[in-house]
TILO-416831 format. One line per field, with one value per residue (C-alpha): x, y, z; residue in three letters. Coordinates in nm, 2 decimals, m for minus. Example, Ala and Ser with C-alpha at 12.3 -4.5 7.8 and 13.67 -1.06 7.14 Angstrom:
// residues 2
u: 1.23|1.37;
v: m0.45|m0.11;
w: 0.78|0.71;
aa: ala|ser;
//
This chain:
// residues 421
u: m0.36|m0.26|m0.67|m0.91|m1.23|m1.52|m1.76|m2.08|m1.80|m1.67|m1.61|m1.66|m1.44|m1.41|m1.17|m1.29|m1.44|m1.85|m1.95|m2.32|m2.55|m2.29|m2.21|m1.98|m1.72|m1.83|m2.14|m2.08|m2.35|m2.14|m2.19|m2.01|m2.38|m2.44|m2.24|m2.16|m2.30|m2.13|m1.83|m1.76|m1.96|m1.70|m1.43|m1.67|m1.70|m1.34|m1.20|m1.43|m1.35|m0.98|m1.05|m1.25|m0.95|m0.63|m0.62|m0.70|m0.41|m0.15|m0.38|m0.45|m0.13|0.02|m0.25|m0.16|0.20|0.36|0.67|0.61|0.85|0.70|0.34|0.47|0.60|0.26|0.13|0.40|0.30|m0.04|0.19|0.44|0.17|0.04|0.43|0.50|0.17|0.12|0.32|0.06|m0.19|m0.13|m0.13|m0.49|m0.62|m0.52|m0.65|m0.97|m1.08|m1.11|m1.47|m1.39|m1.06|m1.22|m1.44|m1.16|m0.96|m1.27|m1.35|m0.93|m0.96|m1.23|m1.07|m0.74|m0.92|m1.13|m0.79|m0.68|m0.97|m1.02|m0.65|m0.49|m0.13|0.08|0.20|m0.13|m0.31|0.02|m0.07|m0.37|m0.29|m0.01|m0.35|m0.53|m0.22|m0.22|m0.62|m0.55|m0.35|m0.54|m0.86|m0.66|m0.53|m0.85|m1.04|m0.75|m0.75|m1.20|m1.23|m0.97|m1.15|m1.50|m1.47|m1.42|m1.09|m1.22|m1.37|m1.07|m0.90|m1.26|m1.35|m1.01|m0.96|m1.35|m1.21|m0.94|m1.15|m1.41|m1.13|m1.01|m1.37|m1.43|m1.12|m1.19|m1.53|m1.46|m1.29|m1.57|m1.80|m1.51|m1.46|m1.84|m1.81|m1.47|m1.66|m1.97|m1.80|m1.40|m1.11|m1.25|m1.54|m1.34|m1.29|m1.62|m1.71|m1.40|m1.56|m1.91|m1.74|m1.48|m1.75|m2.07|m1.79|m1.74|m2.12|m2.15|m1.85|m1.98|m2.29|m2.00|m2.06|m1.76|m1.60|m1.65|m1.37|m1.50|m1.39|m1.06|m1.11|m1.09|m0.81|m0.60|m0.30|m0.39|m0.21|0.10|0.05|0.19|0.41|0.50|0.85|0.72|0.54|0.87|1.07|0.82|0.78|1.10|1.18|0.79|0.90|1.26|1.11|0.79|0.78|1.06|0.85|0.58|0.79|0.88|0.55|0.44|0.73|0.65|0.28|0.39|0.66|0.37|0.16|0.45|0.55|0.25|0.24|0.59|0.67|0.34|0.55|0.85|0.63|0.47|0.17|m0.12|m0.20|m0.58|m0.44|m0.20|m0.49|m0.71|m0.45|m0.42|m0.77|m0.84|m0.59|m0.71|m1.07|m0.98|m0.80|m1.15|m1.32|m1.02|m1.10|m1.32|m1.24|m0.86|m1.01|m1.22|m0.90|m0.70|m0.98|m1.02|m0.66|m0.38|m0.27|0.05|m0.22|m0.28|0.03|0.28|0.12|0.00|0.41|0.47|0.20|0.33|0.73|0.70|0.45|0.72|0.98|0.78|0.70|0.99|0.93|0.61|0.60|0.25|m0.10|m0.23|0.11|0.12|m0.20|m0.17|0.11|m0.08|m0.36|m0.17|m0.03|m0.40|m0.50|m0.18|m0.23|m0.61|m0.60|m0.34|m0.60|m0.61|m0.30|m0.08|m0.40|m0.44|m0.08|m0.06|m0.38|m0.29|0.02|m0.10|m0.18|m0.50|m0.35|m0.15|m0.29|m0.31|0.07|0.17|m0.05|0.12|0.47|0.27|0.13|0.46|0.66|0.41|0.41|0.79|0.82|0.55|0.73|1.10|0.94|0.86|1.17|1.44|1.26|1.34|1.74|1.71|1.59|1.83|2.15|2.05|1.76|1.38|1.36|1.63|1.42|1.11|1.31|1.46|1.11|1.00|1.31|1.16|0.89|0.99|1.21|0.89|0.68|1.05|0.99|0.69|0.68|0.91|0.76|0.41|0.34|0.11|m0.16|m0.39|m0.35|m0.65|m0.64|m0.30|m0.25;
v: m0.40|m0.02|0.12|0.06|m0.10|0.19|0.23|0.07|m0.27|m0.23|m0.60|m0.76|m0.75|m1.11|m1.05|m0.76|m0.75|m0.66|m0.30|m0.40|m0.08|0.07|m0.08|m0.35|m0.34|m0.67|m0.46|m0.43|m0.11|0.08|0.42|0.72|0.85|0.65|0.66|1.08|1.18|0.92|0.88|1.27|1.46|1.42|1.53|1.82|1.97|1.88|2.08|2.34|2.34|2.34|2.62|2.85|2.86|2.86|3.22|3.32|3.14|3.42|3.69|3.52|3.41|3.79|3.86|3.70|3.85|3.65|3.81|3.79|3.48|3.30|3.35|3.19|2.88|2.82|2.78|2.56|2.34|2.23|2.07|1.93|1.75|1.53|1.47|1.35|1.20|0.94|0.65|0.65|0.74|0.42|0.21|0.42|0.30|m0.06|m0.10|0.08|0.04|0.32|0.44|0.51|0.66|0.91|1.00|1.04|1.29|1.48|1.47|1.53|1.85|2.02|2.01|2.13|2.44|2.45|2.50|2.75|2.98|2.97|2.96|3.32|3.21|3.16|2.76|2.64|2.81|2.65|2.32|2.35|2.40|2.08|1.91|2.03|1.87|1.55|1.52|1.58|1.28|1.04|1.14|1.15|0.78|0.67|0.82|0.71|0.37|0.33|0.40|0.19|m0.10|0.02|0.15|m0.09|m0.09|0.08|0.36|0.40|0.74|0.90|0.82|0.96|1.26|1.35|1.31|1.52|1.73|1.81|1.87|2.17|2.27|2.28|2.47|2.74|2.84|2.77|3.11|3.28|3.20|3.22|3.58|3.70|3.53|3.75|4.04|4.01|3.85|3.91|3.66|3.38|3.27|3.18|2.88|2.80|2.80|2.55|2.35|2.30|2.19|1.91|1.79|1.71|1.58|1.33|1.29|1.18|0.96|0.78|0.68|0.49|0.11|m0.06|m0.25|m0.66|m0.88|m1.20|m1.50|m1.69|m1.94|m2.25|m2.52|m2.18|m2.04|m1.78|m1.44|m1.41|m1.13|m0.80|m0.55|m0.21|m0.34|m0.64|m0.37|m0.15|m0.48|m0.59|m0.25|m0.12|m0.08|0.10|0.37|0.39|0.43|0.61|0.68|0.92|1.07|1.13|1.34|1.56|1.60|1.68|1.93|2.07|2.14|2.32|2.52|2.68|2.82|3.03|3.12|3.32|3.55|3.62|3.68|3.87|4.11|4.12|4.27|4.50|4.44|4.54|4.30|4.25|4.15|3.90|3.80|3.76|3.53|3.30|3.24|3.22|2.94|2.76|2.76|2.64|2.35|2.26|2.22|1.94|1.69|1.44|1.46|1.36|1.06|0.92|0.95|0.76|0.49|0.47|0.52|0.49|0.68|0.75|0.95|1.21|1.19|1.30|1.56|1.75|1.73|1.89|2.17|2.28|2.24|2.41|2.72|2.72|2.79|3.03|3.23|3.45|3.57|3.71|4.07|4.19|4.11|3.89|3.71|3.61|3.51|3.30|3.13|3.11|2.91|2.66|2.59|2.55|2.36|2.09|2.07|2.03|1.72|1.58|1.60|1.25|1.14|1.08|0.89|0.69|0.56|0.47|0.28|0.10|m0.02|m0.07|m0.46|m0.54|m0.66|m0.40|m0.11|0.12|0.09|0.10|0.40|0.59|0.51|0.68|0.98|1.05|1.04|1.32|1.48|1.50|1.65|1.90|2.04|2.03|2.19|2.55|2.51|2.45|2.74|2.92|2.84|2.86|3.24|3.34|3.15|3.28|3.47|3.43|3.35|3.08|2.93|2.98|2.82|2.48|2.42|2.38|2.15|1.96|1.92|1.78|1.58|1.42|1.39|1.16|0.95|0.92|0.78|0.56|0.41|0.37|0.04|0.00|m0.23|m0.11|m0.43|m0.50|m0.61|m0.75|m0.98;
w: m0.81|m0.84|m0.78|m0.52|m0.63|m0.70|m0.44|m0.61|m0.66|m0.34|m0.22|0.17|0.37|0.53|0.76|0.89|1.26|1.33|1.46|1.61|1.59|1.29|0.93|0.91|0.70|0.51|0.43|0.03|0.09|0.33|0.35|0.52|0.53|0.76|1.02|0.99|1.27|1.53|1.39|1.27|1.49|1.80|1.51|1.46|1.77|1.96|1.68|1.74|2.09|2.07|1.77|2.01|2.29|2.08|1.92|2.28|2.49|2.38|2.54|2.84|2.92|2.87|3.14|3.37|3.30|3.08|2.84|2.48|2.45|2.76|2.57|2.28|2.48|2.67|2.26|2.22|2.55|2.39|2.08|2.31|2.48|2.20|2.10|2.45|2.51|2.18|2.30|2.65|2.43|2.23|2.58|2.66|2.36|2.39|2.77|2.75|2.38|2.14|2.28|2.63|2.52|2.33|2.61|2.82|2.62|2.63|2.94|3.01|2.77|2.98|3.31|3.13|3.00|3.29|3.52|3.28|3.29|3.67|3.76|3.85|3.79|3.50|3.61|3.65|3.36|3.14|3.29|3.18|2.78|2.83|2.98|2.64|2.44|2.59|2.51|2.14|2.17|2.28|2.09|1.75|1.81|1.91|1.65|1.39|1.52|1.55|1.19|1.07|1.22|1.14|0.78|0.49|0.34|m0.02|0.19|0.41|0.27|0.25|0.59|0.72|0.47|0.60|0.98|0.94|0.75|0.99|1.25|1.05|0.96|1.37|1.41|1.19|1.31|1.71|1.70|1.54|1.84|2.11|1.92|1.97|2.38|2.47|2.29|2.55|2.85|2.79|2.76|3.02|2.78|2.50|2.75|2.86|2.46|2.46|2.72|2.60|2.28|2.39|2.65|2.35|2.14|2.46|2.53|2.16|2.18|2.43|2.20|1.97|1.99|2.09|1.79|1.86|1.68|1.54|1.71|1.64|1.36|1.46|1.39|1.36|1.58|1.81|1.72|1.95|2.20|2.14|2.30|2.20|2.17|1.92|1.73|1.68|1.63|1.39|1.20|1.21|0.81|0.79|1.03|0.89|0.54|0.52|0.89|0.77|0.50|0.71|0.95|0.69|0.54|0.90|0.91|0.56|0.66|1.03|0.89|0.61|0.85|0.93|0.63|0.48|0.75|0.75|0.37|0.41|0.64|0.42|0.15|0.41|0.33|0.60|0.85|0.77|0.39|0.53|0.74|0.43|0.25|0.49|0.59|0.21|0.19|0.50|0.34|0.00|0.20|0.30|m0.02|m0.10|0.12|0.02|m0.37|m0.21|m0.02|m0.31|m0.51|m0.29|m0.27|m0.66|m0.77|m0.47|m0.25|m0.45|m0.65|m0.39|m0.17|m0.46|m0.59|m0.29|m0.16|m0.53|m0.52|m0.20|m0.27|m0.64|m0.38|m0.16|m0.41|m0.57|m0.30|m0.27|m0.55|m0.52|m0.48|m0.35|m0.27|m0.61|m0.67|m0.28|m0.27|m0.60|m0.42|m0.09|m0.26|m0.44|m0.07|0.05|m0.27|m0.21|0.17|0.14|m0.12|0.13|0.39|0.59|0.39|0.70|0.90|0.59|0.56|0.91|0.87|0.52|0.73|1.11|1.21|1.33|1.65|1.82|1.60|1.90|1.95|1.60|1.54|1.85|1.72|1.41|1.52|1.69|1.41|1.27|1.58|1.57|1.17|1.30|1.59|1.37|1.12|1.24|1.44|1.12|0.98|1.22|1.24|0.84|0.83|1.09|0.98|0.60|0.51|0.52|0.15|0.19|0.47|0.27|m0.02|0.18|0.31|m0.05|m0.14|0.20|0.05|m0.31|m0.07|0.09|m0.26|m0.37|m0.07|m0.04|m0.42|m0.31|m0.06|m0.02|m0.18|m0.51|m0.33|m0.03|0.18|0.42|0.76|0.92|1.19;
aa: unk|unk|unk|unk|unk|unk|unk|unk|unk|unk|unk|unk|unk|unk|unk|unk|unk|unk|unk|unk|unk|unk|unk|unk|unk|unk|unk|unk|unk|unk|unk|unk|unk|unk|unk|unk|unk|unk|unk|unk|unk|unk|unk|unk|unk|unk|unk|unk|unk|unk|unk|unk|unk|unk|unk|unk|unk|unk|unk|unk|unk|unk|unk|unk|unk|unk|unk|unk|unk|unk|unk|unk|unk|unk|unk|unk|unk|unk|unk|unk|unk|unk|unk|unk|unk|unk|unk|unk|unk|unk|unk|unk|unk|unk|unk|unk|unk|unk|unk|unk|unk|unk|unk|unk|unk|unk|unk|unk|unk|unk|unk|unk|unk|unk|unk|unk|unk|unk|unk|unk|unk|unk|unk|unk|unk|unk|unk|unk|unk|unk|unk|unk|unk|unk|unk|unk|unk|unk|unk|unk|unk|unk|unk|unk|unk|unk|unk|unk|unk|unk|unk|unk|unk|unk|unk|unk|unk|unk|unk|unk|unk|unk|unk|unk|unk|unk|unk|unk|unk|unk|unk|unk|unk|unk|unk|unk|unk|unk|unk|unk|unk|unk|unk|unk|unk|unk|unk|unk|unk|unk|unk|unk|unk|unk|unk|unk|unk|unk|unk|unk|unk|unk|unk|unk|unk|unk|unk|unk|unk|unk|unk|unk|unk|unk|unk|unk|unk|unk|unk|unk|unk|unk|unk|unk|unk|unk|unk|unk|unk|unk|unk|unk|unk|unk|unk|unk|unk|unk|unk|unk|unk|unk|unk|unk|unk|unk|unk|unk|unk|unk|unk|unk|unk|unk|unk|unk|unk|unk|unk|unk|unk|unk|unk|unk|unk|unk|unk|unk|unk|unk|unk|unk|unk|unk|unk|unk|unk|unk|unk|unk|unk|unk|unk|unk|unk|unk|unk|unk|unk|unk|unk|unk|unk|unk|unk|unk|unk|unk|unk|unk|unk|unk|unk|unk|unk|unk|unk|unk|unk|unk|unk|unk|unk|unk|unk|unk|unk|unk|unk|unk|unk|unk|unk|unk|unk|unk|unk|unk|unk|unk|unk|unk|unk|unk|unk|unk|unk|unk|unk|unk|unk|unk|unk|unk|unk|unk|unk|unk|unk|unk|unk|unk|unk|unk|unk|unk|unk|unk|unk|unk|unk|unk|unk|unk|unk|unk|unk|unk|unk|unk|unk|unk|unk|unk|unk|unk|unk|unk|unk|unk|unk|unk|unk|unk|unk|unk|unk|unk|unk|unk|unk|unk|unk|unk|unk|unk|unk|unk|unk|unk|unk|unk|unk|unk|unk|unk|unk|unk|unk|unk|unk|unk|unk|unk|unk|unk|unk|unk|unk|unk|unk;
//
């Protein structure tokens, strides 16, 4: 079938394994209601707490007498240590179960910031943001991974569009309340407001109940075991397909944040303008995201994947040809609106495709693959605006992107299976 059921038809879920103390996903009255506050409240605040330290990492870092370009790559370490980290991540996941997991990258994500506010050297305090990265890592699978099991399949793309849209909502205000800490006790606190946050989204994690599969039917073959190699082996033409247009959505949504900022320069416009577009498109991005997931539920995710991938191409393509505050900002907004209703689209995917036994792994080689397209991404634009021009890099990140919307027509499937062995 090409639609999801609605949520009043919603169907059981036979298959699907018992969450004791949460709603199972045979419960034809599931509802995200329900379970917002366990499942999303972690989401909530580890968001907030990454949020609250990341505008301030630059700073500290050129205190402690870092060069501009040495700042920069201290950002860069927290990115490259989810990239690096997904594939242990995955193994994490699998040996400890997705509760304790979470807890852990909490946990891990405090003592990173914590040795970066109270180290006095550059090394240490830029092991400390790589400790951060790898953290994001393991609680992103986990999370992933804990509502795919725990969520009924017609509820999926709601529950992860609302995960991944609570992330960004945490983001966003954790640097209003690092901003008013560094105002009263200077750069240090941004991390202690960091620290509080990862730390209750770990004491809440830890309330989770642990996900109980049902037992093996009987007069059945057990399910062979797995390895990370059987799961690549296994998987192969779904990473070589869609895995591919996943890393370029990835590098399609990296490369835009940017791009605003920059073309905002080239039309020398003031800085607290160019600051004003883009937090006006990151906010409309967060109205989008639960409309998006109940779309995908009710019609396919081909629904929302292709037309947030064309909203941001055909932006992208317009934008060098703005030529001041309204036409940027026109542009900028149709960047927020595509990338908001694509809001839990690459979670989703990875779900809709993972099996049941071996998801952890499956969803590492995932989240890799997106980690990959988000680092490339920034970094192509970058070789783009100084081999050519900053339009023409502006301009092949929107052909990227039309790219991504052809592929990914292509190649997510019409159905929404359920669980796979």
């Amino acid at each position: 079938m090409s639609s999801q059921p609605s949520p009043a038809d919603a169907a059981p879920d036979a298959t699907a394994p018992v969450t004791p103390g949460a709603p199972s996903t045979s419960d034809a009255n599931f509802s995200l209601r329900k379970i917002a506050v366990a499942a999303f409240g972690p989401s909530l605040l580890f968001g907030f707490g990454e949020g609250a330290i990341l505008p301030i990492v630059p700073l500290m870092a050129r205190d402690l007498g870092a060069s501009v370009s040495m700042a920069a790559f201290v950002v860069t370490l927290i990115g490259l240590g989810s990239l690096l980290n997904n594939i242990p991540a995955s193994i994490i996941t699998m040996r400890w179960g997705e509760r304790w997991a979470i807890v852990a990258a909490g946990i891990w994500s405090a003592l990173g910031m914590a040795l970066s506010v109270l180290s006095h050297g550059l090394v240490p305090f830029a092991a400390g943001c790589f400790m951060v990265g790898m953290s994001q890592a393991v609680y992103n699978l986990a999370r992933q991974s804990y509502l795919t099991e725990a969520v009924p399949v017609a509820f999926r793309a709601r529950a992860l569009s609302t995960l991944g849209g609570v992330m960004r909502i945490g983001m966003f205000i954790g640097p209003f309340f690092s901003a008013a800490a560094v105002h009263a006790f200077g750069l240090p606190a941004a991390f202690a407001v960091g620290i509080v946050g990862v730390l209750a989204a770990a004491a809440i994690g830890a309330r989770l109940p642990d996900l109980v599969h049902p037992p093996h039917p009987a007069g059945h073959a057990a399910p062979a075991p797995v390895s990370f190699k059987t799961i690549l082996a296994d998987h192969r033409r779904v990473f070589l397909t869609l895995g591919l247009g996943v890393v370029l959505v990835s590098a399609v949504r990296a490369s835009r944040q940017a791009v605003i900022p920059l073309w905002s320069d080239q039309l020398m416009l003031a800085p607290a303008l160019a600051s004003l577009i883009y937090g006006i498109s990151g906010g409309i991005e967060m109205l989008f995201f639960y409309p998006a997931g109940r779309v995908m539920d009710v019609k396919g995710r081909r629904w929302v994947a292709v037309p947030s991938m064309l909203i941001i191409g055909i932006a992208m393509l317009a934008m060098p040809f703005t030529v001041g505050f309204v036409t940027l900002l026109l542009a900028a907004t149709a960047v927020g609106v595509g990338n908001g209703i694509g809001s839990g689209l690459i979670m989703t995917l990875g779900a809709d495709h993972a099996p049941r036994h071996g998801r952890a792994y499956f969803l590492g080689v995932w989240r890799f693959l997106s980690d990959v397209g988000g680092s490339c991404g920034p970094a192509l634009l970058s070789v783009l605006i100084a081999g050519a021009s900053l339009s023409g890099g502006i301009a092949a990140t929107g052909v990227m992107a039309l790219a991504a919307a052809a592929m990914l027509g292509r190649w997510i499937p019409p159905k929404v299976q359920a669980h796979k062995t």
